[in-house]
N, C-alpha and C positions, 0 to 999 in steps of 0.2 A: 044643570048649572055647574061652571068649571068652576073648581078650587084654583086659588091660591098654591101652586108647589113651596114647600118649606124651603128658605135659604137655604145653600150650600155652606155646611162648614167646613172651614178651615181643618188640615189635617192636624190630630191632635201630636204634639211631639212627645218623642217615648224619651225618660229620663233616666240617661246610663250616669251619671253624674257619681263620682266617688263610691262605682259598682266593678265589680270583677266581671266580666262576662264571660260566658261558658260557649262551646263552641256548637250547641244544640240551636243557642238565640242567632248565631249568625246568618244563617240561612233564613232569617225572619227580619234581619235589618235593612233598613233604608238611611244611611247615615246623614242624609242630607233631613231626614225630618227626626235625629236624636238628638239630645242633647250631651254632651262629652264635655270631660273634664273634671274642675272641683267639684266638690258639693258646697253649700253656704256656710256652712258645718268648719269645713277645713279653712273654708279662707279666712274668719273671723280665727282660726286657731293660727294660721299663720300670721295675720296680722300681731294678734299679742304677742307674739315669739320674738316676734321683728321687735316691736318696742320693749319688751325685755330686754333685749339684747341692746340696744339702741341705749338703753337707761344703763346698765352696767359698764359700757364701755363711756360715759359721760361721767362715771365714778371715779374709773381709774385714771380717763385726760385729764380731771381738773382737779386730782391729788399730782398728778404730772406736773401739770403747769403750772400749778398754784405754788409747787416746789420751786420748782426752776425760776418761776420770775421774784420769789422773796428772795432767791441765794443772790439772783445778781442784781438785786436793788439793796439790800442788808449785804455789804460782805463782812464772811469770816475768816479772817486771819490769812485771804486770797483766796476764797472758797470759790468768790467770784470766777475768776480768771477759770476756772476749772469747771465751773457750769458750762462758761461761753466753749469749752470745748464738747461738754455733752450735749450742747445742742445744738454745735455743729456735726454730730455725730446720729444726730436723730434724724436732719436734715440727710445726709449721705444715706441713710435706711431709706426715707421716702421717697428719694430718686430713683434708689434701685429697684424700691418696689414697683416704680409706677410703670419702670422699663419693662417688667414681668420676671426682673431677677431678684425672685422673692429668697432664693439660695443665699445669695450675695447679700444681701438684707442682715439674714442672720451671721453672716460672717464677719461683717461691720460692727455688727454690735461685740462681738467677740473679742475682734483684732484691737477695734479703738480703747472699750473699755478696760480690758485687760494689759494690755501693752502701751496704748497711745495713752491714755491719764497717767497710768504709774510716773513714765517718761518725761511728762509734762509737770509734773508735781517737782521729779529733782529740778527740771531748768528752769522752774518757777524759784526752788529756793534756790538758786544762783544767781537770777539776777535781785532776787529778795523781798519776791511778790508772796513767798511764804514762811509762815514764820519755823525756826529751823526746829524750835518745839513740837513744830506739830508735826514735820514732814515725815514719818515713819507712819503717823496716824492717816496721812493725806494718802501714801501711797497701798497701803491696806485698804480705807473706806472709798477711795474715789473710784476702782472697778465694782466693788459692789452696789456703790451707789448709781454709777452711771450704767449698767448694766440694770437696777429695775426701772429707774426712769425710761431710760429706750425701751425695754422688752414692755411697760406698759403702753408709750404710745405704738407699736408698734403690735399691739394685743389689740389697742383699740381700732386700727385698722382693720384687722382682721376681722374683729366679730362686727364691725360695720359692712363691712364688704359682703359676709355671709347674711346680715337683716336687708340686704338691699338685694343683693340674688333670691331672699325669699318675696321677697314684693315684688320683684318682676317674676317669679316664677309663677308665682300666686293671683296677680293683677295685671294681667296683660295690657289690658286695655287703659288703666288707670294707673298705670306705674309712673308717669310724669309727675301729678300732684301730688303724687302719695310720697315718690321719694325724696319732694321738695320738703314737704312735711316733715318726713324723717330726718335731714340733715340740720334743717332749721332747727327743729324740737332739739337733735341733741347739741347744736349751738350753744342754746339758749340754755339749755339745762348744766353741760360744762358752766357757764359762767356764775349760775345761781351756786350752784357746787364749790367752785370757786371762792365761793364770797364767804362759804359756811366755812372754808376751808382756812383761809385767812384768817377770819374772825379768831381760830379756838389756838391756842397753841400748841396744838398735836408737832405743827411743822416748823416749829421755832427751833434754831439755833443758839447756842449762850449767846453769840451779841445778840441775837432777835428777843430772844427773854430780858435782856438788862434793861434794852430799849422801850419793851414794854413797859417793865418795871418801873425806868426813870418817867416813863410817857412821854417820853420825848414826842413824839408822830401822837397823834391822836388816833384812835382804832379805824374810824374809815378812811384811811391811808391805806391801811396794812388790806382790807376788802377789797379798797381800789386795785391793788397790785395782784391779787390773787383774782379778781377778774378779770383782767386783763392777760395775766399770762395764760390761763384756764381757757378764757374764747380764744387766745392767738392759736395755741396748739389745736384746738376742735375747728377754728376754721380750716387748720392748713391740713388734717385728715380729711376734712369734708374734701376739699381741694382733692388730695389724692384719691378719694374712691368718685369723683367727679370724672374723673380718666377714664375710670371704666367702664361709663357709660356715654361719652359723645360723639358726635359724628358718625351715629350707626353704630358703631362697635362696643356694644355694652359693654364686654368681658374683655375690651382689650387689657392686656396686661396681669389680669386676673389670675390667680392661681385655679390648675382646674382642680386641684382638691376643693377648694374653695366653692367654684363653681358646681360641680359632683354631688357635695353634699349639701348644698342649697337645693338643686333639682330633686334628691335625693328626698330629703323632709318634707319639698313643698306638696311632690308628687302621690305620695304617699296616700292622700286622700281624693286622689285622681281615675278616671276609667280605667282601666287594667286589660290588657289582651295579651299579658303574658305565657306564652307556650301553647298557643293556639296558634291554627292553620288559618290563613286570612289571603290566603290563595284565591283571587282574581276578587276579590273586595272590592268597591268602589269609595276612596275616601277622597275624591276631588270635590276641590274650593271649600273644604273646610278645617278650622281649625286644629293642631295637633296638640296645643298647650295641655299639659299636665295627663297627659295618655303614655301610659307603659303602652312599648311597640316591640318589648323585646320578644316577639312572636318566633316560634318552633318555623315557620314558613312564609315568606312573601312572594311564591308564582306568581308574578303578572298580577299586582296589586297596583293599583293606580293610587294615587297621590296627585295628580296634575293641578296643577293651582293648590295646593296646600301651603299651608300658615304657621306659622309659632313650631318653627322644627326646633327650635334652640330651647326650648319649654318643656322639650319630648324625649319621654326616656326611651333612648333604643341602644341596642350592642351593636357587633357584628358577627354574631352567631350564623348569622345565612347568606346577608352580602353585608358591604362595607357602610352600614347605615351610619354610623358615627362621626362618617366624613364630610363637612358640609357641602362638599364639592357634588358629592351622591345625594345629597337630599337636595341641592341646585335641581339637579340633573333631571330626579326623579319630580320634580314638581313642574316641568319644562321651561327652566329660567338657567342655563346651563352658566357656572361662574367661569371654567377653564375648561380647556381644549386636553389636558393632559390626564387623562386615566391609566398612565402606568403601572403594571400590575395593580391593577385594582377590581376587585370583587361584585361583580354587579349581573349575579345569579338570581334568572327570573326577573328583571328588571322590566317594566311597562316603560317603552320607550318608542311607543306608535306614532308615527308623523313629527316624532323631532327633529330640529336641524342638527346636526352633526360631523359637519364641511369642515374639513381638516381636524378630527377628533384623534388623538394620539390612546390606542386600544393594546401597545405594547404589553405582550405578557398576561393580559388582563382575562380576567374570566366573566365569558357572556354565556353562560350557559343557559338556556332558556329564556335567554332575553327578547320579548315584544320587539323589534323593530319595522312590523309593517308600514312600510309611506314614508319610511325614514330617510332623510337624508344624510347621504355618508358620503358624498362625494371628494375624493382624497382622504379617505379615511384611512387611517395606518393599522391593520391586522397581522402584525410580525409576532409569530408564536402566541398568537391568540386560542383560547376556544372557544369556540361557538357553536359547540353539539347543542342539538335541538331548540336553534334560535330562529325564528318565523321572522327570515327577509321577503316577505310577498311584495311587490310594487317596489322595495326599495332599490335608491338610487345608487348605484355601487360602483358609477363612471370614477376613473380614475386612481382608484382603491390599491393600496399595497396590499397582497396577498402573499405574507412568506411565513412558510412552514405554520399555515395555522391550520386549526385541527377540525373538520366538523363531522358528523355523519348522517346515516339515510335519513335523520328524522329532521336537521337542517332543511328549512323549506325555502324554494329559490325561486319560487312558483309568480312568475312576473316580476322577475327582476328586471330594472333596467340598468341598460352596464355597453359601454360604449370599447372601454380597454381598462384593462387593468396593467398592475407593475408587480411582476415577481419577485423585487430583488428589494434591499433597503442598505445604500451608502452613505459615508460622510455626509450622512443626513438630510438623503433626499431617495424618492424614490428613483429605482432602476426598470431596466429590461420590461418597457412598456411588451406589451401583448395585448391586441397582434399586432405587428413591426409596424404596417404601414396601408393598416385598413383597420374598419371599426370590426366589433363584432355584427354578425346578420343576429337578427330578432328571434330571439331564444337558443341564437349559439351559446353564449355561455353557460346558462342554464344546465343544458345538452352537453357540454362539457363538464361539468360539476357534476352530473349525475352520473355518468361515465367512471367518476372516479370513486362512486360510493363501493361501488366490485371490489374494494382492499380493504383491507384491515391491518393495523402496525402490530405486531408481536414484540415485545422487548424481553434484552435474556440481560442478564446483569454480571453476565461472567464473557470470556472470549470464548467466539463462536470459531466452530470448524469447520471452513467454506469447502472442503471438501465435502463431508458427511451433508450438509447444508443443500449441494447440489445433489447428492445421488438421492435426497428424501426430494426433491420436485419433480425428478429423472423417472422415479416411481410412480408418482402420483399421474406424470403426463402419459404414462406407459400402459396404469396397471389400474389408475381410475378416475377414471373421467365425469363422476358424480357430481363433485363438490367444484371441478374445477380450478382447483388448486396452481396459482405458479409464479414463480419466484419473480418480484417485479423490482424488488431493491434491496441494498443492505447498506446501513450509515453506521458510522458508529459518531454518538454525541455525547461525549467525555467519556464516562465509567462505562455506557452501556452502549449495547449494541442493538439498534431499529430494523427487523427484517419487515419489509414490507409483503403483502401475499395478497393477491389477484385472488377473487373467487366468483364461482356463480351469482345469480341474483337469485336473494333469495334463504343464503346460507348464511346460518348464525355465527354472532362471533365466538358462541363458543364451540361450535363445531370445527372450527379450523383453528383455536389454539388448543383444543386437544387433539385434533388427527396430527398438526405440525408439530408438535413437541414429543407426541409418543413416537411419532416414526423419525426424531430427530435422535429422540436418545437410544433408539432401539440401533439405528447405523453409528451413531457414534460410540457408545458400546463396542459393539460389532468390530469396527476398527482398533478401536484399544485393545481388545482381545486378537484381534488378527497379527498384531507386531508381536505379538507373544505365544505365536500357535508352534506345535509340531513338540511338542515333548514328546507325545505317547504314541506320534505317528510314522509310518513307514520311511524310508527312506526315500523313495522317489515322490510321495504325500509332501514331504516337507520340503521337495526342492520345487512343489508346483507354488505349494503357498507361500515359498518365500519369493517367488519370483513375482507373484500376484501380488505381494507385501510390499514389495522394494517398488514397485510397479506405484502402489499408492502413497507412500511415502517419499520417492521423488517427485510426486505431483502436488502434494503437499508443503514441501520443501519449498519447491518452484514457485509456487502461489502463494505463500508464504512471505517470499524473498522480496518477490514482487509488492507485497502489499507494504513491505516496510522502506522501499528504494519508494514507495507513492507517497506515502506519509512523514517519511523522512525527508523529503527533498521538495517538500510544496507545505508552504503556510494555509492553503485550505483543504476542506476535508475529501477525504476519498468515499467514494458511493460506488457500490457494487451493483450491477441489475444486472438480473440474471433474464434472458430468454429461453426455455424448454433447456436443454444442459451446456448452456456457454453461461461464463459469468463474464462484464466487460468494466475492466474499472475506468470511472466517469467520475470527472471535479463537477463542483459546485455546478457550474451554468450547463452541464448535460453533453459536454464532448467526449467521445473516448477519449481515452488515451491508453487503454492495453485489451486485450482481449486473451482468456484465455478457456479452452474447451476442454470439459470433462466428459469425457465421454464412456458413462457408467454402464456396469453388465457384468454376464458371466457368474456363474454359482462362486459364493463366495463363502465357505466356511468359516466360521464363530468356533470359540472353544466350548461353547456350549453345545456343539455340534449342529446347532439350529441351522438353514440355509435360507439365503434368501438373493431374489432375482430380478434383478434392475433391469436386464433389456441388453441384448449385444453384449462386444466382446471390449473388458475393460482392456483399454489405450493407453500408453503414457508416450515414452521416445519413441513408438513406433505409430505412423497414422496408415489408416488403412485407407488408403485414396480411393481403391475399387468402390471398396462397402458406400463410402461416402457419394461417390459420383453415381454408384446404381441408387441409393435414397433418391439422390436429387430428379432420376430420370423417371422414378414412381410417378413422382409429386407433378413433374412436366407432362407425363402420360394422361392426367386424369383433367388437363386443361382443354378447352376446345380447337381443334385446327382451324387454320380462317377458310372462310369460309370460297375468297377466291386466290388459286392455284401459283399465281403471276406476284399475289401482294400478302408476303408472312405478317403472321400476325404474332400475338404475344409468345404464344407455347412458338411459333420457329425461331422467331426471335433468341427465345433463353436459350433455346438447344442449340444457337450457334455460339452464345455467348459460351455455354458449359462445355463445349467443344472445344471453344480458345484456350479455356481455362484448363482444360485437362493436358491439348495437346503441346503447351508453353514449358520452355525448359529451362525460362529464365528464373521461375517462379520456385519459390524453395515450398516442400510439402507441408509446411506449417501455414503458407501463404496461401496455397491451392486449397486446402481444406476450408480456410476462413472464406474466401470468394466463393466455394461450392455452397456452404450454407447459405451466402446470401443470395447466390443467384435461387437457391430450394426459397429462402425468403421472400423475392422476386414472387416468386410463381405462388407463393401463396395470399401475395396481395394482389394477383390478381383472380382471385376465388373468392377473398372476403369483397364483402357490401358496405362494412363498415368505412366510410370515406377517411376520417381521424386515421383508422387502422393502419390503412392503407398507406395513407401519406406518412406515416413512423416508418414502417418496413421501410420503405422506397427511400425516405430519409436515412436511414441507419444503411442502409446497404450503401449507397453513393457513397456516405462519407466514408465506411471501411474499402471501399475499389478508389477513391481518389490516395486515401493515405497506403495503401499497395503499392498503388504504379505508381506512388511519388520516389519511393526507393528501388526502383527501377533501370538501367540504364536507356536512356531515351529509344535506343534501338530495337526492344524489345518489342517482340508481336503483338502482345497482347495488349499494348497499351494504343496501337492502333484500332484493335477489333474494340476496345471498348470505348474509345473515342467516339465509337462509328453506331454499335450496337446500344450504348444505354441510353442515349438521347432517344432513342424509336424506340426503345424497352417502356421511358415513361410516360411518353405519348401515348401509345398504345393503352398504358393503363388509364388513362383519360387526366393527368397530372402535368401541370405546368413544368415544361424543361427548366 
């Protein structure tokens, strides 16, 4: 006989309710079946706090009002006249309060009571609205009198504004009839107040006591008056903290002291997940209200559809949580396009739209963006080390000088072109010019450029010493792969950039570059200072070798300050194995000059050390240069039919022109030898990118050659004739 199975119950919900949680429980949560926030405990404790407050400030309006409307119904001796200006003076407080110029509030009361009554007291007794007995009394009592009347309604403000931040901080869901309640009750209580306050004659003036005495008025007169000036003033507060909450904008205007310590008290009896790690947590589609989030970590915490952020106590200890723009963002309701320098490390931002998102400056470090769309998104010196772009859309994306590395993941990205550049504000220098990218080029470019690493020196570098440490490394070890691919300087400091294997750590090549940086530049400093203890013929080798490096110096030098001084943008060094070529902003030469390091070079420590060949300055060794280049032609392959040259005949015709040309001054022949040796080594790599840079970079140094040329000259026909089939040959678009 079958049984009956027992109903399914309902999961039971676990109560973090005005609990601290520890960070053992988190790996045990399901947020979506906790309960979070007050306990019942706290909220009954804020409520009475609220009407505390609410009760004492309906003390001090309707000793306020109750003042003010007996002075200018009872005048004394022109007491009158001098209210109507304190309460035009309480009115100026409330306006500027409601603006959120709570500053200007108390300045008001300063300026008017202090200076504006005194003032008004003499012009009063001028035209004779006071009597001239009293006017020394009037200008003494009327700043301190008009001075507590303001600073009371102006107190009562205050602590209404903080009992009403605690019932919305407290009652989320119920704060409409609660704070109708609240403003009503203290109405209604000013006015009772009011009437007690009329009644007794604590606030009696000598004419208000005579008149008593005579009983001229009968007493409920004098109630009458005091409730009436008592509700006028409590309405017209209600009024001003009415501001702060319509039209959505609860806290418009609001002081955030005000607000601070509202969230501050209410919170207090709230869930806690203070300095705890809450890395990859799920708190989507629920409420935030009265949760500490000032958490030690937020990895890739979701938040998506989340509630009551304004409720929620957070810093920005880890990203910019405080900003409502970032809890927009974070909850995927995004308010604004502009995240300039803004903080948003570790950010869960999976499948949001982000179509024209301004990322200036801003830090994504470890930000979620898979599925994301950023289409025109603006990355101008952004970072984005270790942010997960899989699937995202990255068509049309500004890409300048932002930062990311190997753990940056590009892995399906879609991306049609990008813009390298950012002008009078709009993007530039689309890439590629005038075709899209092929499916996973970009990608395959991005990863291509993970091989660098930025070293920054924070003093001025010496681009000689600078060249002979990559001179070394390309000569002397070929492990790490090391070689010079830039040099910027951006303000104070100077950005070398360095090419390395795949594979090698960044801290292995800022210690090999920096110790074999200071070991040659040392080495140099000591060399301009060699030969005190040494021979005669010793010191005239090392001074020649000296003067040798210090006109190179000099030269390069001179150069680098005729670049910088006579161009608004920055100069960029990149160095190829031992040339350094100085390059503006968009990547053209504009100077090239070659160091060409070697030869045992004595330290006064006597130490030696050996860079390769023989150090070069005014004199170039053309031979040594053009046997290099005919190595490098040697180990290419011959074509293979006898009638039709291929690339290796080709170069050897072209180094042949080059050598045998007498138009060509030896500073110019040496730069066309290297790149025809250039040449020949793009045609040995596989790498196509590689490839297409050499073959780039050579044209444009042989066109700016034979532009200062006289037309006549040989050479400029041989390479008319010869580099068109030089780049065919390589399989490259003429």
């Amino acid at each position: 006989m079958n049984q009956a199975s027992p109903p399914t119950s309902l999961p039971r919900l676990i109560d973090l309710r005005g609990k601290r949680v520890s960070q053992k429980m988190l790996s045990q949560l399901d947020f979506s079946q906790c309960s979070l926030g007050l306990s019942a405990t706290s909220r009954m404790g804020i409520f009475s706090l609220s009407l505390l407050l609410s009760f004492l400030c309906a003390v001090v309006t309707a000793f306020a009002g109750a003042t003010l409307a007996l002075n200018l119904v009872f005048d004394y001796q022109g007491w009158r006249y001098l209210t109507i200006a304190i309460v035009t003076i309480i009115l100026a407080v409330f306006i500027y309060w409601v603006r959120s110029q709570w500053l200007q509030s108390i300045l008001v009361i300063f300026v008017g009571c202090w200076l504006g009554l005194p003032i008004l007291a003499v012009v009063f007794r001028q035209v004779g609205l006071v009597s001239p007995s009293k006017l020394n009394l009037f200008i003494i009592g009327s700043p301190l009198i008009g001075t507590l009347l303001t600073a009371a309604s102006l107190l009562s403000v205050v602590g209404l504004s903080l009992a009403s931040s605690l019932l919305t901080m407290g009652f989320q869901r119920q704060f409409r009839w609660l704070h109708g309640f609240l403003l009503t009750s203290f109405i209604l209580l000013c006015g009772a107040l009011g009437v007690v306050q009329a009644a007794s004659d604590n606030l009696d003036n000598e004419y208000l006591k005579e008149i008593r005495q005579a009983k001229t008025f009968p007493s409920p007169v004098f109630e009458l008056v005091g409730w009436l000036g008592s509700s006028v003033l409590a309405v017209a507060i209600a009024s001003v903290i009415l501001q702060f909450f319509q039209d959505n904008r609860r806290w418009q205007g609001q002081p955030d002291a005000i607000l601070g310590l509202g969230k501050a008290i209410a919170n207090l009896g709230g869930t806690s997940f203070r300095e705890l790690d809450l890395s990859h947590l799920d708190f989507s589609r629920i409420s935030l209200a009265n949760i500490d989030l000032r958490a030690k970590k937020l990895y890739r915490t979701r938040f998506t559809g989340t509630t009551a952020w304004d409720a929620a106590t957070v810093d920005d200890s880890y990203l910019d949580l405080h900003q409502p723009k970032v809890q927009a963002l974070l909850k995927g309701e995004p308010i604004t396009q502009n995240f300039f320098r803004t903080n948003l490390r570790g950010a869960y931002l999976q499948k949001v739209v982000l179509q024209y998102f301004d990322f200036t400056e801003a830090i994504l470090d470890g930000v979620d963006l898979r599925e994301a769309n950023l289409y025109y998104a603006r990355f101008v010196r952004t970072l984005v080390t270790d942010v997960d772009f899989s699937q995202a859309n990255l068509t049309g994306c500004c890409l300048k000088d932002w930062s990311f590395n190997r753990q940056t993941c590009f892995q399906g990205v879609i991306c049609d072109y990008i813009y390298r550049d950012f002008e009078d504000g709009k993007p530039t220098q689309r890439y590629p010019i005038e075709r899209n990218f092929l499916p996973g080029e970009f990608e395959a470019i991005v990863r291509k450029i993970e091989t660098s690493y930025e070293l920054v020196f924070e003093h001025e570098i010496d681009p000689i010493s600078l060249s002979f440490v990559f001179e070394k490394f390309r000569l002397e070890d070929e492990s790490l792969g090391l070689e010079l691919q830039g040099l910027e300087q951006r303000g104070d400091l100077w950005i070398v950039k360095v090419g390395h294997r795949e594979g090698v750590s960044r801290q292995q090549v800022v210690e090999r570059v920096n110790e074999t940086y200071e070991y040659f530049r040392k080495a140099f400093e000591a060399g301009y200072q060699l030969g005190f203890n040494a021979s005669d013929r010793e010191i005239a080798r090392l001074s020649s070798s000296n003067q040798v490096l210090i006109d190179i110096h000099s030269q390069f030098s001179q150069k680098l300050v005729e670049r910088i001084g006579s161009s608004a943008e920055s100069v960029i060094f990149q160095g190829q194995g031992h040339q350094i070529n100085f390059k503006n902003q968009v990547g053209e030469t504009m100077e090239n000059q070659n160091i060409n390091a070697g030869g045992n070079v004595d330290a006064s420590t006597g130490e030696r050390f050996t860079v390769g060949g023989d150090i070069t300055g005014s004199t170039i060794n053309l031979g040594e240069i053009s046997g290099s280049v005919s190595n490098v032609l040697n180990q290419l392959p011959s074509s293979p039919e006898p009638t039709q040259p291929g690339i290796k005949e080709l170069l050897i015709q072209l180094q042949q022109a080059v050598d045998e040309d007498t138009d060509l001054a030896p500073e110019d022949k040496a730069d066309l030898l290297e790149h025809v040796k250039a040449l020949a080594e793009a045609g040995q790599t596989p790498d196509q990118e590689k490839k297409k840079g050499l073959v780039r970079k050579a044209k444009k140094i042989f066109d700016a050659t034979l532009k200062s040329l006289p037309s006549t000259a040989n050479i400029i026909e041989s390479c008319s004739k010869l580099l068109p089939l030089i780049i065919k040959a390589l399989g490259l678009p003429v």
